[in-house]
C-alpha positions in Angstrom: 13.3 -2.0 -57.8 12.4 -1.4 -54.0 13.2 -5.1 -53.2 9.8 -5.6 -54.4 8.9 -7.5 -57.8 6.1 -5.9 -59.9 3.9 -7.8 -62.8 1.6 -5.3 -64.9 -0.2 -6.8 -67.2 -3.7 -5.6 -69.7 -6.6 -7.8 -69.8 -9.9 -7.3 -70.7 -9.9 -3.6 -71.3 -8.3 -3.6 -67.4 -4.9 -2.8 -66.2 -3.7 -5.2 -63.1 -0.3 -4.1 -61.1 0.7 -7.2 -58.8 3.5 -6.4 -56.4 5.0 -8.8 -53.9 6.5 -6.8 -51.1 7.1 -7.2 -47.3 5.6 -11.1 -47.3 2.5 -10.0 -48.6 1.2 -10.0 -52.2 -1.2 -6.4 -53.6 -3.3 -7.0 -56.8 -4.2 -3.1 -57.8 -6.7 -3.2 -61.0 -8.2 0.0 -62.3 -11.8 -1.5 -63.6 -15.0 0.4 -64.3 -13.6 4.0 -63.2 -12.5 2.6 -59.8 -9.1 1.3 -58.8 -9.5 -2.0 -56.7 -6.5 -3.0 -54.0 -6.7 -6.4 -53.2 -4.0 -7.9 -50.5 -3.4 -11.0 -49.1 -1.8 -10.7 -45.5 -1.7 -12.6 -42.1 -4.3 -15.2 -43.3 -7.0 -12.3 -44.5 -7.9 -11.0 -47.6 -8.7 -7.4 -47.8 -10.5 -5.5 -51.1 -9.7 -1.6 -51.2 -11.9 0.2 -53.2 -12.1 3.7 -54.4 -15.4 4.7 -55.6 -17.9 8.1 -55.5 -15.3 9.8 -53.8 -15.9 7.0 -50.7 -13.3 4.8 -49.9 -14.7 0.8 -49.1 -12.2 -1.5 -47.0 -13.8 -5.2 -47.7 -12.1 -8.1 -45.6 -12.8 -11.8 -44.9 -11.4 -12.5 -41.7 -12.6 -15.1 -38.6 -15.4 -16.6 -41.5 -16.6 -13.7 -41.3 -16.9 -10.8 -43.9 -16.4 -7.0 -42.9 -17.1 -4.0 -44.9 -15.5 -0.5 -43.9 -16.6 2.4 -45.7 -16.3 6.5 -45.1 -19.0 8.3 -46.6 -20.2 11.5 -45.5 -17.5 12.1 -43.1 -19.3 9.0 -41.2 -17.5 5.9 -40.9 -19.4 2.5 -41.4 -18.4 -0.8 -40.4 -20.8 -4.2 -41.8 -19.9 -7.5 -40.7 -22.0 -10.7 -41.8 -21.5 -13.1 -38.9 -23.6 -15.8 -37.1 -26.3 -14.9 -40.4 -27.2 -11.6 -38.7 -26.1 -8.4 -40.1 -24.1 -5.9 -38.3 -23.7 -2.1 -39.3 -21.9 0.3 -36.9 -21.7 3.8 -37.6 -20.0 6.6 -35.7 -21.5 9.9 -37.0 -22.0 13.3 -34.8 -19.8 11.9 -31.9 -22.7 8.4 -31.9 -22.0 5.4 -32.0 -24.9 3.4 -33.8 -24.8 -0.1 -34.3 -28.0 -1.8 -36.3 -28.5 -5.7 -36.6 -30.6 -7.7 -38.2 -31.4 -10.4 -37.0 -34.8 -13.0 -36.6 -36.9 -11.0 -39.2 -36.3 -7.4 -36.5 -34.2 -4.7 -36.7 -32.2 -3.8 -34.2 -30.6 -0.5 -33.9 -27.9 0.6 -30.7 -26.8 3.7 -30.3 -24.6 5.3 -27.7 -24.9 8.5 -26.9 -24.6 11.5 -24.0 -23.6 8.4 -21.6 -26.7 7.0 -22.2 -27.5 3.5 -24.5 -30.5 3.1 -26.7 -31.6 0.1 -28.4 -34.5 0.5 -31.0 -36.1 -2.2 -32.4 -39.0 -2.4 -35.2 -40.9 -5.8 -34.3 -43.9 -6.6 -35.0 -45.6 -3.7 -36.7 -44.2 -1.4 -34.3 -41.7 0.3 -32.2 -39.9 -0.1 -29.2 -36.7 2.0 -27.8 -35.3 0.8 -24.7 -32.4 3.4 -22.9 -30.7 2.7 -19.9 -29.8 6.0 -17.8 -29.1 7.0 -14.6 -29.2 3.7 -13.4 -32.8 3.3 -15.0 -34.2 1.6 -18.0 -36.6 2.9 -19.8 -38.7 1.0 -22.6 -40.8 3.0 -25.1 -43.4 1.5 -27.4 -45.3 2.5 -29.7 -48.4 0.3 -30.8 -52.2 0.6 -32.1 -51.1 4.6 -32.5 -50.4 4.7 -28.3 -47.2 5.4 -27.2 -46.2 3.6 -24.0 -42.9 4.3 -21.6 -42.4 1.6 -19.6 -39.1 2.3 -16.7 -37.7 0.7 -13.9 -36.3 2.7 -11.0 -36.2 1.9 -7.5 -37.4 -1.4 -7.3 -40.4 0.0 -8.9 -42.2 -0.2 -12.4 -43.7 2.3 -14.1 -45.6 2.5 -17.2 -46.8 5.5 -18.9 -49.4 5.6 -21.4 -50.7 8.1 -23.9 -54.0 7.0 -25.3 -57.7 8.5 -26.1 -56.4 12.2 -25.7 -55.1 11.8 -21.8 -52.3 10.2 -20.3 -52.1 7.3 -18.2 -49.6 6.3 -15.2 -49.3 2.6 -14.6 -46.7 1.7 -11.0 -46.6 -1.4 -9.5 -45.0 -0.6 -6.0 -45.1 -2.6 -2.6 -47.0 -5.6 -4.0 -50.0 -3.2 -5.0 -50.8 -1.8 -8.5 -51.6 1.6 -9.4 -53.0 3.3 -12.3 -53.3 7.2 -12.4 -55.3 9.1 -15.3 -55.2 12.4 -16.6 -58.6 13.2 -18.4 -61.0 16.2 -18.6 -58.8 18.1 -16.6 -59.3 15.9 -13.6 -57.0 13.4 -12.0 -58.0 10.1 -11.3 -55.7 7.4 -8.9 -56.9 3.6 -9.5 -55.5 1.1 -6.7 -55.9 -2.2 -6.1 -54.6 -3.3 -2.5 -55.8 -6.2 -0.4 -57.7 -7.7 -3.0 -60.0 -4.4 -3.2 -60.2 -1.5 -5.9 -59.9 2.2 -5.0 -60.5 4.9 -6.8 -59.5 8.6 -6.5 -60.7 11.6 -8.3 -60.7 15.4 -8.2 -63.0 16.8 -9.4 -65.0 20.4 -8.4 -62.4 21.6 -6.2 -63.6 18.0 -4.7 -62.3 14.8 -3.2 -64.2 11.0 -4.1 -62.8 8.1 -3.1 -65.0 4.9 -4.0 -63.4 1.5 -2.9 -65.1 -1.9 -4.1 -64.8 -4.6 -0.8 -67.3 -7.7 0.5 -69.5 -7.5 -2.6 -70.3 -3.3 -1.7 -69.7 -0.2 -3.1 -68.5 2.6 -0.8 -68.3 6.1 -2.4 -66.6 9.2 0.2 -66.2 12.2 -0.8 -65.2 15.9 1.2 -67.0 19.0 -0.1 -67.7 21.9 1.6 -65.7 21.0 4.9 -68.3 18.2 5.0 -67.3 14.2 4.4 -69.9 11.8 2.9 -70.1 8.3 2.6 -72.5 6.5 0.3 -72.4 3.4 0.3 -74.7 0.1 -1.6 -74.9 -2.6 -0.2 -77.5 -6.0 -0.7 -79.3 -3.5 -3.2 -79.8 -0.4 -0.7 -78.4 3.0 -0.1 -76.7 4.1 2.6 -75.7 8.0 3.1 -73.7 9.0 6.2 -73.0 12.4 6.8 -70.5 13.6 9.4 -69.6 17.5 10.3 
């Protein structure tokens, strides 16, 4: 019959159909509402299964064991190699790949050119992207969210914390940290070993730098620029118009 030699036979309240055809032997079963396709072929074993109207694809291949399943007009791919745990997923034009692997999950997805990689490590989140020839790394810890990127030979890291948003850059050796709070902008510096900081405030400009053990404060109001400074525990003003 079709060149190919069938054995059916009825055991344990399950019918088995074993074909040999084309140098490869199929074991169909029909066991607990599901029909099972097993084939041995090319050194791999591959388990068909039909079952909640999703079809599973199970193969041992390489040492390594693969599960293929279409669910929810997503396909699914698991693989348990190297003891980490692999499941890709390609669902609303995505693909997502999630790992486990040292106690953290890992999840990659591809998408709009761009690759993200989430991980959940400890206690909380990070999501790094890499677009437009920038990667960005997102965290979120101790309920702040931080986006950390790298563009331009530059780093940046952004901060959302205590109601106002911080701006961390680290640019031409010199670090600077610019704050957003009470609708006033503050720029933090530190350059030659000394600490500036801007702020506008009242429609006006201070800039206070900390140098040789003294305080200088300047600020411009009124078309007028002051300089206070302290210095071995006195007070200077300068006024110049």
């Amino acid at each position: 019959m079709d060149s190919c030699m069938y054995v059916k036979s009825i055991k344990d309240g399950c019918m088995y159909v074993k074909s040999i055809k084309d140098g490869c032997m199929y074991v169909n079963s029909i066991k607990d509402g599901y029909m099972h396709v097993k084939s041995i072929k090319d050194g791999c074993m591959y388990v068909k299964s039909i079952k909640d109207g999703c079809m599973y694809v199970k193969s041992i291949k390489d040492g390594c064991m693969h599960v293929k399943s279409i669910m929810d007009g997503c396909m699914y791919v698991k693989s348990i190699m190297d003891g980490c745990m692999y499941m890709k997923s390609i669902k609303d034009g995505c693909m997502y790949v999630k790992s486990i692997k040292d106690g953290c999950m890992y999840v990659k997805s591809i998408k709009d050119g761009c690759m993200y990689v989430k991980s959940i490590k400890d206690g909380y989140m990070y999501v790094k992207s890499i677009k437009d020839g920038c990667m960005y790394v997102k965290s979120i810890k101790d309920g702040c969210m931080y986006v950390k990127s790298i563009k331009d030979g530059c780093m940046y890291v952004k901060s959302i914390k205590d109601g106002y948003m911080y701006v961390k850059s680290i640019k031409d050796d010199c670090m600077y940290m610019k704050s957003i709070k009470d609708a006033c902008m503050y720029v933090k510096s530190i350059q030659d070993g000394c600490m500036h900081v801007n702020s506008i405030m009242d429609s006006c400009m201070y800039v206070k730098s900390i140098k040789d053990g003294c305080m200088y404060v300047k600020s411009i109001k009124d078309g007028c620029k002051y300089v206070k400074s302290i210095i071995h525990g006195c007070m200077y003003v300068c006024e110049e118009y």
